[in-house]
C-alpha positions in Angstrom: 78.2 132.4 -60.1 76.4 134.2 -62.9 75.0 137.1 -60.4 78.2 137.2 -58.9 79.8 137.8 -62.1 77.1 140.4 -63.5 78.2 142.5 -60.4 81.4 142.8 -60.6 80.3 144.0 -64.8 78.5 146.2 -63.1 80.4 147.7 -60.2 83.2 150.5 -60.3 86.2 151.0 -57.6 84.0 153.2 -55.5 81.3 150.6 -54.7 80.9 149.1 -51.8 83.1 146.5 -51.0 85.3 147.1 -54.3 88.3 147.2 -52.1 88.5 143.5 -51.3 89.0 142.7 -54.8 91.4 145.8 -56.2 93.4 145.3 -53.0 97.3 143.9 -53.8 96.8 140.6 -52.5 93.8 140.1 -54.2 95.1 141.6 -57.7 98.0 138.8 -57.4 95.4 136.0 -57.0 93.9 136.8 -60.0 96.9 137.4 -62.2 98.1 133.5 -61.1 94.6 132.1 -60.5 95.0 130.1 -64.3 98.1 128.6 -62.4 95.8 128.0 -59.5 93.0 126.5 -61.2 95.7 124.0 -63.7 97.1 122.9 -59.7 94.3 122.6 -57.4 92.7 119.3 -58.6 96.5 117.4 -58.8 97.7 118.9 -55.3 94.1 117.7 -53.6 94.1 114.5 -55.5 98.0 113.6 -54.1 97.1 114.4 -50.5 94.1 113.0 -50.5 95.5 109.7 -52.1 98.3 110.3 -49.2 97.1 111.1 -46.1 93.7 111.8 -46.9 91.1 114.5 -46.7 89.6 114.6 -43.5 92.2 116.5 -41.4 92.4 120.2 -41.4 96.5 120.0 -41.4 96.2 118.1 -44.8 93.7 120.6 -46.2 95.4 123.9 -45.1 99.1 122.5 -46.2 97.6 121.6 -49.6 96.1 125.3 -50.3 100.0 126.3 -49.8 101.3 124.0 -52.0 98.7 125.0 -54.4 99.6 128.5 -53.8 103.7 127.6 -54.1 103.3 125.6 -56.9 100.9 128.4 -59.1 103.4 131.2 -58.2 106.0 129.4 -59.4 104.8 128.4 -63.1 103.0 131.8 -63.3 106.6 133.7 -63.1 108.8 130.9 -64.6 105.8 129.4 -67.0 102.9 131.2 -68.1 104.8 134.9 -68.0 107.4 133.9 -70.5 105.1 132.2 -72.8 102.9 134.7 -73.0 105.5 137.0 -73.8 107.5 134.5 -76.3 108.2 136.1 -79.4 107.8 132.3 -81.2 104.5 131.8 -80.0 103.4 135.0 -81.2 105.0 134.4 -84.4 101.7 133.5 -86.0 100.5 137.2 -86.2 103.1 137.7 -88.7 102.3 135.1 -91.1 99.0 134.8 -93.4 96.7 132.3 -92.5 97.2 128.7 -93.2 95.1 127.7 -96.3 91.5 126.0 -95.0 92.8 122.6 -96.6 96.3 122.6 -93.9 93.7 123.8 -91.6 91.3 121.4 -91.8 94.4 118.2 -91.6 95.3 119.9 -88.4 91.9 119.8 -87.0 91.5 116.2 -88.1 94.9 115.2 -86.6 93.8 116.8 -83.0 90.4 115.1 -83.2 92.3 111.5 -83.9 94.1 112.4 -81.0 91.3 112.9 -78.5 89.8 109.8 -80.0 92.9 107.3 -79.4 93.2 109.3 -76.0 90.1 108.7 -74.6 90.1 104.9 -76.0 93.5 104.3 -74.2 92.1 105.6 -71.2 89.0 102.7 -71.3 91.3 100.0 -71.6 91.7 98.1 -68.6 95.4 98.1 -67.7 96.5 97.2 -64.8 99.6 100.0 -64.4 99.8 101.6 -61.2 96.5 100.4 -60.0 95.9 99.6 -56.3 92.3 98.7 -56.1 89.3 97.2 -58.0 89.0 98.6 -61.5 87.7 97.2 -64.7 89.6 94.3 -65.6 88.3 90.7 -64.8 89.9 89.2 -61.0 89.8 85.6 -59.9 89.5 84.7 -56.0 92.8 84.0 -54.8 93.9 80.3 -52.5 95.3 80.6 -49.2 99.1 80.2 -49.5 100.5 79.3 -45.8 97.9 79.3 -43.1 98.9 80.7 -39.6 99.8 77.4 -37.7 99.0 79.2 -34.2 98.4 82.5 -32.5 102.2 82.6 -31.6 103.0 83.2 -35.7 99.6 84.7 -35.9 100.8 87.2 -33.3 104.4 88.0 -34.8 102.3 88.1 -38.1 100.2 91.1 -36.8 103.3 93.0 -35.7 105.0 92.6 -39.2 102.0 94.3 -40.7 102.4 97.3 -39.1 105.0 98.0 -41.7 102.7 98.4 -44.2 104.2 96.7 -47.0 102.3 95.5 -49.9 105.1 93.4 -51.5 104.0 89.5 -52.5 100.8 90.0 -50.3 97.5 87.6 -51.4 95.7 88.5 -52.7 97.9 91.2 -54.8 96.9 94.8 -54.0 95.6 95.1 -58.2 93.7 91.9 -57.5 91.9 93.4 -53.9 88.0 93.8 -54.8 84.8 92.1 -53.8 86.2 89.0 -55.5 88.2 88.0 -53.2 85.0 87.4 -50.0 84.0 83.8 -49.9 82.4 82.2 -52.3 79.6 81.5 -49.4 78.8 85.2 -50.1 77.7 84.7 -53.1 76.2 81.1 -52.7 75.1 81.5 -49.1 73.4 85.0 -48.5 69.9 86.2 -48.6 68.2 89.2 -48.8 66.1 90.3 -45.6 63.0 90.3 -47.4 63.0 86.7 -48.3 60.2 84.2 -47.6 62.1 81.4 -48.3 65.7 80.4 -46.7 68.9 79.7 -49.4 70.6 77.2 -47.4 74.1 76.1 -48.2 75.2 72.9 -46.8 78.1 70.2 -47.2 77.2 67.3 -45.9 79.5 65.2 -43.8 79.1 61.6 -41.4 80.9 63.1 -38.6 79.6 66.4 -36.0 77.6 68.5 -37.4 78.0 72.8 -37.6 76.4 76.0 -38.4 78.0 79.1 -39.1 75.0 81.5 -39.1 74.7 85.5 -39.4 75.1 88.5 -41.7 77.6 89.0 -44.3 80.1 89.3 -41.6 79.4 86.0 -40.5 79.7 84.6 -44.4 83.4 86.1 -44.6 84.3 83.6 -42.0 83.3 80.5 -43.8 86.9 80.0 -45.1 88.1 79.8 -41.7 85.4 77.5 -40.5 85.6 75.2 -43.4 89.2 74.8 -42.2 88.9 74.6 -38.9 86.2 71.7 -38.4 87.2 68.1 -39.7 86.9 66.8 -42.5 84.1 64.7 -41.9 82.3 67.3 -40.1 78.7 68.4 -41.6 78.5 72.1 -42.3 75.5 74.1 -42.4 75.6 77.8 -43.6 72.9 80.2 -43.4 73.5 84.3 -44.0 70.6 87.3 -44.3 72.4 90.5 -45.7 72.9 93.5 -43.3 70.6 91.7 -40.3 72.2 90.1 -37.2 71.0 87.1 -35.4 70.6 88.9 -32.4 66.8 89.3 -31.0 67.0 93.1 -31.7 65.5 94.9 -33.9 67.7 97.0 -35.9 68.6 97.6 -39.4 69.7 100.1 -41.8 66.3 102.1 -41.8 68.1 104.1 -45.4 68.5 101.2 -47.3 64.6 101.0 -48.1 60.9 101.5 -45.7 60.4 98.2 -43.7 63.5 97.1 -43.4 63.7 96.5 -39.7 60.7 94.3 -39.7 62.0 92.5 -42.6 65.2 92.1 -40.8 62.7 90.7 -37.6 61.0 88.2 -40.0 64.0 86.7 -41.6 66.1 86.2 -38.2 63.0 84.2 -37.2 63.2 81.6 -40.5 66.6 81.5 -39.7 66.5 80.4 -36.0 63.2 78.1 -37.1 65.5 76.2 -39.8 68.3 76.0 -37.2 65.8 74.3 -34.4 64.6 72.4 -37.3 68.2 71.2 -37.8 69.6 71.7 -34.3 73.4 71.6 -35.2 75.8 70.1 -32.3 77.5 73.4 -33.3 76.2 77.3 -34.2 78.9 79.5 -34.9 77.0 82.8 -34.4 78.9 86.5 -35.7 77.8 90.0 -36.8 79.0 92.9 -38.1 80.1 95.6 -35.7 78.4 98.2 -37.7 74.8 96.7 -37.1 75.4 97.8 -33.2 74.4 101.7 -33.2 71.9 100.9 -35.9 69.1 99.2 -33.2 65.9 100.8 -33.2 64.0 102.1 -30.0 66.8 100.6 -27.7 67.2 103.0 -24.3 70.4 101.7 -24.4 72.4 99.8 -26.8 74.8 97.9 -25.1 71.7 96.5 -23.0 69.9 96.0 -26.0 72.5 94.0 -28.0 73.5 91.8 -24.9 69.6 90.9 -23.8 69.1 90.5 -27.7 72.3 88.0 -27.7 71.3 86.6 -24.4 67.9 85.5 -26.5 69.0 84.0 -29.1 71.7 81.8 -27.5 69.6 81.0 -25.2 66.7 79.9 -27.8 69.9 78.0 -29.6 70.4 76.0 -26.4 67.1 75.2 -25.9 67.1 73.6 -29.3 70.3 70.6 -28.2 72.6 72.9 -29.8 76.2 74.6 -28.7 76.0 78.0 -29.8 79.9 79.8 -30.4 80.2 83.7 -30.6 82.2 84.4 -33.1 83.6 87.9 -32.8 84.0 90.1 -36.1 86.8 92.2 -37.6 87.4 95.6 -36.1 86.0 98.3 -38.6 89.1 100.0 -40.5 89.5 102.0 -43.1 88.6 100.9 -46.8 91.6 99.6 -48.8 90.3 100.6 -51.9 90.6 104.2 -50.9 93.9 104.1 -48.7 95.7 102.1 -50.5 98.4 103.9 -52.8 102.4 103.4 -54.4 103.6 105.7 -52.1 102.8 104.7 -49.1 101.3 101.3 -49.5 99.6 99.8 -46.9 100.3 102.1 -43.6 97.8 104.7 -44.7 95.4 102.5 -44.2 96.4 101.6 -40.3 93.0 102.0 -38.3 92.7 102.3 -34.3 90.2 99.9 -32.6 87.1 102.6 -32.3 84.1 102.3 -29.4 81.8 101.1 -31.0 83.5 97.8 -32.0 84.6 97.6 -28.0 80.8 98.4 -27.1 79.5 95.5 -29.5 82.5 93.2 -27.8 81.9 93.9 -24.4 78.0 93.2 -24.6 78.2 90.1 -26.8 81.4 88.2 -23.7 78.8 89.5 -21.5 75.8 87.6 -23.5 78.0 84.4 -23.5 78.9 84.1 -19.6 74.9 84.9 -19.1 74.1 81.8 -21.2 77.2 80.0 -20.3 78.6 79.9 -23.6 81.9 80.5 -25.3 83.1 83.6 -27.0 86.1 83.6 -29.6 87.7 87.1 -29.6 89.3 87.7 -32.9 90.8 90.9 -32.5 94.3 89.7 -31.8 94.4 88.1 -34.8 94.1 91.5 -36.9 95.1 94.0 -34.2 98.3 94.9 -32.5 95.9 96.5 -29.3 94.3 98.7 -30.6 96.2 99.5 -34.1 95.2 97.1 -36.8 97.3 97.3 -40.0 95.8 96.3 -43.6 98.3 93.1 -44.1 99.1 90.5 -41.9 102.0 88.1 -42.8 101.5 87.6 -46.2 97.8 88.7 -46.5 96.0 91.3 -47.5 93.0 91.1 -44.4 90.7 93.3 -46.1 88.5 93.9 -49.3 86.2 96.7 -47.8 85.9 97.9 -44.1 84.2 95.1 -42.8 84.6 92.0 -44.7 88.1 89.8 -44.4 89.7 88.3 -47.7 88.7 84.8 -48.4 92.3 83.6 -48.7 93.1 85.4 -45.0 90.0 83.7 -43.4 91.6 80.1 -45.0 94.9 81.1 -43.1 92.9 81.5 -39.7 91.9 78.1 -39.8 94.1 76.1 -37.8 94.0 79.3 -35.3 90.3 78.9 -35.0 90.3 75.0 -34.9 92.4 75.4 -32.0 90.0 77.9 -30.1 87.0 75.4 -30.6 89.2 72.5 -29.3 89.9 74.6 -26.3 86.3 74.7 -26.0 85.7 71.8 -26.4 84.7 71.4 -29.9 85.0 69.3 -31.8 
């Protein structure tokens, strides 16, 4: 910027290239580019908040508002106050003595201060998304008595309405995941297994997996019966599936950490052997397997070997699918158009990961639960469904949604014959 502006100092309407910047058009740009620069960041801000950024059509219509918009205060704004005669009515007048002008400089100062404090204060007004105020996790209100309501539940989403949802959109923020997330999760470089369990007399279960996995304990916990013994076991970012894998970015050695910890975790489930293992993973783990010649044969022979190994133990292993991927609420969700901006299509790698995991299951002779109809109308899934809000990132469903799946998934396991 500074060499480009030293040669402009420096250059003269004969030098080379002077004529792309004394041409009309040019001229014009700079006379409004104060308007231009005052516009920009509001225009990009309200499209981006609207339809967001990623699409040409949104990028290229909001360089013509910008351009509308700085035309228009430049001849009806900025031209007549720089030619008002009371704004200029200073020059006339002798300088205000240094005591009026130092109250005036005190007065703007207090000003900025009491600005910038009101903008640290946590209100909540016209906030959609996790900010800086304190949020409690939010109960399940009605739970979904079967797929039939579940179904008509789905459609009603696609509305997009944010109106009495739960959790509220001003409450949506990492809060809201199960508290198994918190209690139930461990790191892939441990040595040592955090094990959640609540005990019961009657079958016993396992829901087993990444973080993924953990968001479903809600459901779980409300599907099984009361009696039921419940086992849960969760290694951050690392699926159960004999693959290796991991996020290789996060830090060096991750994928062998990921290897080490899936093997405590299988050795504490033989240890255990469960009537029951609900097994789930993220979808976004699928691309991220290392050295695989091809993934989906990766992921399914990695599947096939660890229900298989679950079997072997005396225990029923359950493929529990996961959420399609959308888009994340805290970004898409605004006033204006509440909940529909944030609509996401099924995408190929979620079918990929589905497809090799029902084809993992009918090797071993297991059961797969397919949850995309619970959350997708085909392939659009909308944010809210019924009265819930089914999302607090792009992976991971709300705590109080996951509760509402409960009879739904306790009738999937009692067509499978569990419990």
């Amino acid at each position: 910027m500074v060499v480009g502006t030293a040669l402009l100092l420096c250059g003269n309407d004969d030098s080379l290239g002077a004529g792309l910047l004394t041409n009309r058009v040019a001229g014009y740009l700079g006379d409004i580019s104060y308007s231009l620069y005052l516009w920009h960041f509001p225009v990009v801000v309200a499209a981006h908040a609207i339809w967001g950024s990623d699409r040409v059509i949104v990028a290229l219509g909001s360089a013509a508002v910008m351009l509308a918009l700085s035309a228009l205060s430049y001849r009806y704004v900025e031209t007549p106050a720089r030619h008002s005669s009371w704004l200029r009515s200073w020059e006339r007048h002798e300088p205000a003595p240094m005591r009026r002008q130092a109250l005036v400089g005190a007065a703007i100062a207090a000003a900025l201060v009491v600005a910038v404090a009101w903008q640290a204060n946590p209100v909540r007004t016209l906030v959609l998304a996790e900010r800086t105020f304190p949020i409690s996790r939010v109960a399940t209100a009605e739970p979904f008595s079967d797929t039939t309501s579940l179904a008509a539940a789905v459609t009603s989403g696609l509305s997009g309405s944010v109106r009495d949802v739960i959790p509220a959109a001003d409450d949506l923020s990492q809060a809201q995941l199960s508290v198994e997330m918190d209690d139930c999760t461990n790191d892939a470089a441990v040595t040592t297994l955090r094990v959640c369990s609540y005990p019961g007399s009657g079958r016993s279960y396992a829901l087993v997996g990444d973080s993924v996995a953990l968001a479903w304990a809600p459901a779980v916990r409300a599907a099984i019966p009361n009696d039921a013994d419940l086992t849960v076991i969760g290694i951050a970012s690392s699926s159960p599936w004999t693959t290796t894998h991991g996020a290789t970015f996060s830090r060096a050695g991750f994928p062998a950490q990921c290897d080490r910890a899936r093997e405590l975790l299988l050795t504490e489930l033989e240890r255990r052997h469960p009537d029951v293992v609900l097994v789930s993973s993220a979808a976004g783990e699928f691309p991220l397997q290392l050295g695989a010649s091809s993934l989906d044969d990766a992921w399914r022979d990695g599947a096939i070997t660890t229900l298989t190994r679950l079997t072997k133990a005396g225990s029923t292993p359950i493929v529990l699918g996961c959420p399609p991927t959308v888009r994340d609420p805290r970004l898409c969700l605004n006033r204006l158009t509440q909940a529909r901006g944030c609509t996401s299509k099924v995408d190929r790698v979620y079918e990929r990961k589905a497809k090799a995991e029902h084809a993992a299951a009918q090797a071993v002779g297991v059961a797969m639960i397919d949850v995309r109809t619970w959350m997708c109308a085909g392939s659009t899934c909308p944010l809210t469904v019924g009265h819930y809000l089914t999302r607090t990132d792009t992976t991971h469903v709300t705590a109080a949604f996951a509760a509402a799946l409960g009879p739904v998934l306790r009738q999937e396991l009692v067509k499978e014959g569990q419990p």
